[in-house]
C-alpha positions in Angstrom: -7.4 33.0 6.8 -10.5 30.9 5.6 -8.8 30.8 1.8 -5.2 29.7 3.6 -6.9 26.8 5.0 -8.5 25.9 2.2 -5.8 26.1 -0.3 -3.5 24.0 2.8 -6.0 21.3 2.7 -6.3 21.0 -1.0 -2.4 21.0 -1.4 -2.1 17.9 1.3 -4.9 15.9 -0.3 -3.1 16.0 -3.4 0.3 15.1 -2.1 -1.9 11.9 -0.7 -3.4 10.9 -4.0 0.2 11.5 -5.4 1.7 9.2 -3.3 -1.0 6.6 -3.6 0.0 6.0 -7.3 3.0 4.2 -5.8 2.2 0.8 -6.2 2.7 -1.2 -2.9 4.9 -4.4 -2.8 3.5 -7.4 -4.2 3.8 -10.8 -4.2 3.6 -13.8 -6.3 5.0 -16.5 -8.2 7.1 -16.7 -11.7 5.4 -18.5 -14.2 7.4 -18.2 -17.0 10.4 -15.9 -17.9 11.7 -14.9 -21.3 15.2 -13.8 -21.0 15.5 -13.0 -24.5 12.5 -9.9 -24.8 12.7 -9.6 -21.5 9.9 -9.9 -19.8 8.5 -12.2 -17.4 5.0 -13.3 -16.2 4.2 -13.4 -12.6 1.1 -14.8 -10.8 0.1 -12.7 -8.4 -0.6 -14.2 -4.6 -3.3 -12.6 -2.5 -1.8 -11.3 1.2 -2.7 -12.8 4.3 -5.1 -11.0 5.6 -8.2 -11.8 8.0 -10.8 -13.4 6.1 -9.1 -14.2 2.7 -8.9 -17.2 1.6 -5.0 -18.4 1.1 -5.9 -20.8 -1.8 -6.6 -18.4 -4.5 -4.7 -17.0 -6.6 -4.5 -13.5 -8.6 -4.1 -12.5 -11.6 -1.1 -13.5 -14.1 0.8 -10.6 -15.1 3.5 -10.0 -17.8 6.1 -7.5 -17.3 9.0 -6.3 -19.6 12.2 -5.7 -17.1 14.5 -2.3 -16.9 17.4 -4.3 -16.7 17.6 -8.0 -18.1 20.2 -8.9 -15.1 17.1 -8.4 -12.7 16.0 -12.0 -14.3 19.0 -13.9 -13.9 18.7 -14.9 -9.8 15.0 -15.9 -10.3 13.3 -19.1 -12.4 9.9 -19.9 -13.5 8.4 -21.5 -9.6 10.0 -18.9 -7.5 8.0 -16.8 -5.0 9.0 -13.3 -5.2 8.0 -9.9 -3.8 8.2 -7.1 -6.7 6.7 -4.0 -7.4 6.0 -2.6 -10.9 4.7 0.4 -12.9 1.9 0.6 -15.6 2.9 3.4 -18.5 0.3 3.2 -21.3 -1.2 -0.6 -20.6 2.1 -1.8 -20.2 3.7 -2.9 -16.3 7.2 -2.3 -15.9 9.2 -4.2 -12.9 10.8 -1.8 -11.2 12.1 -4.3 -7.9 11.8 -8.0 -7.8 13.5 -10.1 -5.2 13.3 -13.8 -4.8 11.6 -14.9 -1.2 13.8 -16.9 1.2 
């Protein structure tokens, strides 16, 4: 019964450790875009939380796109909430929507 437990806990902390790898939703804001390669470069906003200081900014990210039409609603200025991917030192966008 001992091993059962054991082997139960081990599976559930690796489904949480899994899971983690999902990177959260982000925010930021465009800072340039290159429609031709691509890719575009997003400065990263830090969230409101208690204690943080709302004038700082994070770091500027580049990102090659999946799909090219996932450029064509934002600009370079926008604030947008996205989430991305990194595969061998390079961050994919995987969602980016433009903040109302």
């Amino acid at each position: 019964m001992g091993t059962k437990r054991i082997m139960l806990a081990g599976a559930a902390a690796l489904s949480l450790f899994a899971t983690g790898a999902v990177a959260d939703d982000m925010t930021g804001m465009i800072t340039r875009i290159d429609r031709l390669n691509g890719t575009i470069s997003i400065q990263q906003t830090q969230k409101g939380t208690v204690g943080a200081s709302t004038g700082s900014a994070g770091a500027l990210q580049e990102y090659k796109t999946k799909d090219a039409a996932m450029l064509e609603a934002v600009h370079a200025g926008d604030r947008v909430t996205y989430s991305a991917t990194q595969t061998n030192g390079t961050g994919t966008l995987t969602k980016l929507e433009k903040q109302k």
